[in-house]
C-alpha positions in Angstrom: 35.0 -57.6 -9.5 36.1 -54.7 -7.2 32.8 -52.0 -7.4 33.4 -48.5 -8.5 32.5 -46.2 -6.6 31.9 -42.5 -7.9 33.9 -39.5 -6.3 33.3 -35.7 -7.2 35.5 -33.8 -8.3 36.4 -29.9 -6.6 34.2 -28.4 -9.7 31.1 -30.5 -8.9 31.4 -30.0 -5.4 32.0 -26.4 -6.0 28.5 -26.5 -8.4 27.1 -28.2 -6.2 27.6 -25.4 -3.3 26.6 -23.0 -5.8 22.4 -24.3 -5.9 22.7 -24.9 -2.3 23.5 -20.8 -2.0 20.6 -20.2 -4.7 18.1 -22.4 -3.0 18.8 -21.2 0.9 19.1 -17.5 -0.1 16.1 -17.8 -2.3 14.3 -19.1 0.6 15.0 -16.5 2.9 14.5 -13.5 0.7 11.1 -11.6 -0.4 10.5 -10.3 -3.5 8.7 -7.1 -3.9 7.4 -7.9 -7.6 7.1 -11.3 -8.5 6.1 -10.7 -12.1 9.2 -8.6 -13.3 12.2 -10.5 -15.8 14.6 -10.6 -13.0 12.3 -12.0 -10.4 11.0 -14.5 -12.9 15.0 -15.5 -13.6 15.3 -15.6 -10.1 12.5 -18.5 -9.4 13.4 -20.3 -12.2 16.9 -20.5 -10.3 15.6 -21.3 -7.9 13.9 -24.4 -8.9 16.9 -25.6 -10.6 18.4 -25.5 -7.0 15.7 -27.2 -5.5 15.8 -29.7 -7.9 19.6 -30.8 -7.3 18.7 -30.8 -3.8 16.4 -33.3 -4.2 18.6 -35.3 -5.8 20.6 -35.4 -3.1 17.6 -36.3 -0.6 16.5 -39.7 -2.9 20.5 -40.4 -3.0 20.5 -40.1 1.0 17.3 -42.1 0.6 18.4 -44.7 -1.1 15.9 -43.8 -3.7 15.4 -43.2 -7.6 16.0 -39.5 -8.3 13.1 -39.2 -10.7 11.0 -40.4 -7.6 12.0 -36.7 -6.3 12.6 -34.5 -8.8 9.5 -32.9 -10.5 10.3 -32.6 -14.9 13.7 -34.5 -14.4 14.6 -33.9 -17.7 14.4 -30.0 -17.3 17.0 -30.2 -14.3 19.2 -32.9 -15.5 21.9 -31.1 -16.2 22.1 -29.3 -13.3 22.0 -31.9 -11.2 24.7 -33.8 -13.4 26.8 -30.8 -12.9 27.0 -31.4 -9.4 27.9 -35.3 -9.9 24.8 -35.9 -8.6 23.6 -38.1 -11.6 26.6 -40.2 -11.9 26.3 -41.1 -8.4 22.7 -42.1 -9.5 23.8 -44.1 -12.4 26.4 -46.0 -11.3 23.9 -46.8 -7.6 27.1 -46.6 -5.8 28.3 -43.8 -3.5 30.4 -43.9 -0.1 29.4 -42.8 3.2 32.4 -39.9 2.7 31.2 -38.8 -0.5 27.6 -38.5 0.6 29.0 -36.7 3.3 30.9 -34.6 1.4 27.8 -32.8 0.1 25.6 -32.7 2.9 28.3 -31.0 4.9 28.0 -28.4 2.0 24.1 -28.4 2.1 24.9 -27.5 5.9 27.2 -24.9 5.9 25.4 -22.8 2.8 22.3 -23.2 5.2 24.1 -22.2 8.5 25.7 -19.5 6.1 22.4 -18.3 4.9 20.7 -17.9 7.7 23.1 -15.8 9.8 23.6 -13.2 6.9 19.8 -12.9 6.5 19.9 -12.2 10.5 22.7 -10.0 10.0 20.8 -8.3 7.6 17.7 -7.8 9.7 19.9 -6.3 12.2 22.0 -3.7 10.2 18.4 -2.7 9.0 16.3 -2.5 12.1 19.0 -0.4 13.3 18.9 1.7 10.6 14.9 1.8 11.1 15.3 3.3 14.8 17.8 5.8 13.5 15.5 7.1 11.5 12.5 7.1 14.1 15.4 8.7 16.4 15.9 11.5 14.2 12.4 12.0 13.0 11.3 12.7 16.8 9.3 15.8 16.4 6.4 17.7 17.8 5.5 14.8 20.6 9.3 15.8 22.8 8.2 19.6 22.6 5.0 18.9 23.9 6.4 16.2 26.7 8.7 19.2 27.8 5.7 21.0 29.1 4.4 21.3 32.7 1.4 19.9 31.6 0.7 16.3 30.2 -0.9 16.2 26.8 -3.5 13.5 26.8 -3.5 12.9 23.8 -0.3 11.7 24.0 -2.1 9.1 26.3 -4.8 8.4 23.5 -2.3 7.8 20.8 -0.4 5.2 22.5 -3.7 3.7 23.6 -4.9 3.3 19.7 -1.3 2.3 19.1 -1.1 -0.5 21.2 -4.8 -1.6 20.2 -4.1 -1.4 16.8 -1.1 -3.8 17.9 -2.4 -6.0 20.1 -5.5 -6.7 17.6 -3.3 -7.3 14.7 -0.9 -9.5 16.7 -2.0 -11.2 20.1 -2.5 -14.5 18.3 0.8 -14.7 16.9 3.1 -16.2 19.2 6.2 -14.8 18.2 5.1 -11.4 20.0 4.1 -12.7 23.3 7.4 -12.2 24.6 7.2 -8.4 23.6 3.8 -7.7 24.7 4.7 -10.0 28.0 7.7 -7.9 28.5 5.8 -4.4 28.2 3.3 -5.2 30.4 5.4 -6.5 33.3 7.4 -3.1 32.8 4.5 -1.4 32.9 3.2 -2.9 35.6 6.3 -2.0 37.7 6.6 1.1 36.9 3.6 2.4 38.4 3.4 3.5 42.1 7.7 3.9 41.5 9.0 6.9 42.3 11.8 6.5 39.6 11.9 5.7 36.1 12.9 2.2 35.3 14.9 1.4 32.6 14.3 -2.1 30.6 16.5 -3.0 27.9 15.6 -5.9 25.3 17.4 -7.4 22.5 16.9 -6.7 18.2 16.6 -10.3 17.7 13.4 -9.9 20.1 11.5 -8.2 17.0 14.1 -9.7 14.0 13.9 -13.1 14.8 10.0 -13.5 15.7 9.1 -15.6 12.7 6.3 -13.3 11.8 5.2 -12.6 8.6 5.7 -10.5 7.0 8.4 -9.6 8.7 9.6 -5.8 7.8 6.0 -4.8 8.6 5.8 -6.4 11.9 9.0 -4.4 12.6 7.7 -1.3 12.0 4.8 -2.1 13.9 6.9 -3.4 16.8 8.8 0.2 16.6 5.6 2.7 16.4 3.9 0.8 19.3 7.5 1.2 21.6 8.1 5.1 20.6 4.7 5.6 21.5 4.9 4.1 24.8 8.6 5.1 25.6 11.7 7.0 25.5 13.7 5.0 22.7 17.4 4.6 22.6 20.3 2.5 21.2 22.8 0.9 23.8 25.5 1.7 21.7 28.5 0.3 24.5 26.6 -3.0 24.4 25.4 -3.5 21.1 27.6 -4.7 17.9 27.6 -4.7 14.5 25.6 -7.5 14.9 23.0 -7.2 17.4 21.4 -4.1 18.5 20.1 -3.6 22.1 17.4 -0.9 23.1 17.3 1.0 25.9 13.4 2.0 26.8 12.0 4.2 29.4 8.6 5.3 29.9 7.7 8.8 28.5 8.5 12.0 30.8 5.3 12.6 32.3 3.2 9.8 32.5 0.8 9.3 35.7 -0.2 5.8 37.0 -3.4 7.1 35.4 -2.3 7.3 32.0 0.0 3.8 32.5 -2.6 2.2 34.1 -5.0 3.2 30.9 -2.3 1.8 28.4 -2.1 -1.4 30.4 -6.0 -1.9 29.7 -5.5 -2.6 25.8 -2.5 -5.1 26.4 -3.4 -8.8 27.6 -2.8 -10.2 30.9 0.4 -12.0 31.2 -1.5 -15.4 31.7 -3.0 -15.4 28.8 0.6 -14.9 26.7 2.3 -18.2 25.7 6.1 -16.5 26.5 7.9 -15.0 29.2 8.3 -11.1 29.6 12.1 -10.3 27.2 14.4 -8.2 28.7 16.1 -6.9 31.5 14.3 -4.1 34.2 16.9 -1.9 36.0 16.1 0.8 38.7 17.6 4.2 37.7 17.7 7.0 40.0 15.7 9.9 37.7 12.7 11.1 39.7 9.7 10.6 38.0 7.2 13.8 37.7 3.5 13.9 37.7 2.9 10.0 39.7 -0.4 11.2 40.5 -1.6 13.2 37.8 -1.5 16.8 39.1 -0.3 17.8 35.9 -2.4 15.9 33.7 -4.5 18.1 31.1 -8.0 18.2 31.0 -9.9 15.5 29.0 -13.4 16.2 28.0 -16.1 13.1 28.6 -16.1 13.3 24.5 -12.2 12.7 24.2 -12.0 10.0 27.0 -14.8 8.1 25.6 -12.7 8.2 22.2 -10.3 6.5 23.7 -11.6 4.2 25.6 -15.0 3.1 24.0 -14.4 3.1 20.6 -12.1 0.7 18.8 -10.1 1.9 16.1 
């Protein structure tokens, strides 16, 4: 007797595709309040989703689905929307068929992911616009003859701050590795450098949680530098920044900031980014112009952590 195999239909499939969407953009997603109605419907969606897709691991197994799937008779009939539980029943499915879905499982994952990126990107952009236009009292001061150290001190306690919060998290090494190598080459130059470094540098560093470490990421670079958007180079897509140190800044003062970042040997990641020469003079290399800092104010910055 010939044996029957089971093939979905374009509705289960299409089902199917729908819990893979749920479950991958569920996944990716953070809610805000976890204890309102719709975030509540949301999880339970959620589950559902997980639970078809775990039919579809024990099928690719080999295995029983109830082996897989937590409170099978809660999620049945999802997961024999999909055709999932007819493959089950009759224990017989073909290589194409299986194939069929995990091609869909695939794509809704590939899918997911790059819209989530995406989204990261329109919104980090968004995030330095607003920094960009928000640029207040720190340019008016910068635009005098004399160099406001307290300019110095709040990038020191901004890069502390950082560096405390983050050092043992690799996904900033490559950051922190790329500031201090520009930093380091800057100093003793007679023009500003320029580096340049990628959105997906901060977006995609697998920290969590992830909108704050952005905003981190983008206090402690307006504090150290000149921030703008390389709007020839950058897309819809991806965003590249344009950095250059602040007008102003001595060796002294870059060679102070440099003492709250880690060396670059003990960072797990090379420096990110791309260092061109430009050919803007810098002004005060040595610190002619550097204000006055009382004993008090440079102890503040230097012995206390804050």
């Amino acid at each position: 007797m010939e044996e029957k195999l089971f093939i979905p239909n374009e509705k289960q499939l299409l089902e199917f595709g729908k819990f893979c969407r749920v479950f991958f953009r569920s996944g990716l997603s953070t809610a805000s309040d976890t204890c309102t109605s719709t975030a509540i419907e949301s999880r339970d969606k959620s589950e559902e989703a997980k639970a078809v897709l775990s039919a579809l691991d024990a099928l690719v197994a080999g295995e029983a689905i109830e082996d897989h799937v937590v409170k099978l008779p809660k999620y049945e009939t999802a997961i024999d929307s999909c055709g999932l539980m007819a493959c089950h029943k009759l224990n017989s499915i073909s290589g194409d068929t299986l194939s069929s879905y995990i091609d869909i499982r695939d794509k809704e994952r590939k899918d997911a992911h790059r819209d989530k990126m995406v989204e990261r990107q329109v919104n980090f952009k968004k995030t330095i616009v607003k920094i960009l236009e928000e640029k207040d009292k720190i340019s008016a001061e910068e635009n005098n003859n004399v160099m406001r150290m307290e300019l110095v001190r709040f990038a020191q306690r901004t890069t502390r701050k950082f560096v405390n919060s983050y050092r043992n998290k690799i996904g900033s090494h490559s950051l922190l590795a790329g500031i201090v190598k520009f930093l380091t080459n800057q100093i003793d130059e007679s023009c500003h450098l320029r580096w340049t470094i990628y959105g997906f540098t901060i977006t995609e560093s697998c920290i969590s949680p992830g909108e704050k470490y952005i905003c981190d990421c983008l206090d402690l670079l307006s504090s150290l530098f000149e921030v703008s958007i390389d709007e020839e180079s950058s897309s819809a897509n991806e965003t590249i920044l344009i950095l250059q140190t602040k007008v102003g800044y001595s060796n002294y003062s870059l060679k102070r900031i440099l003492r709250e970042l880690p060396a670059l040997g003990e960072l797990d990641a090379r420096p990110t980014g791309n260092i061109l020469e430009t050919e803007l003079k810098r002004n005060n290399i040595t610190g002619e112009n550097d204000e006055y800092e009382s004993l008090f104010d440079w102890c503040l910055s230097n012995c206390i952590i804050s």
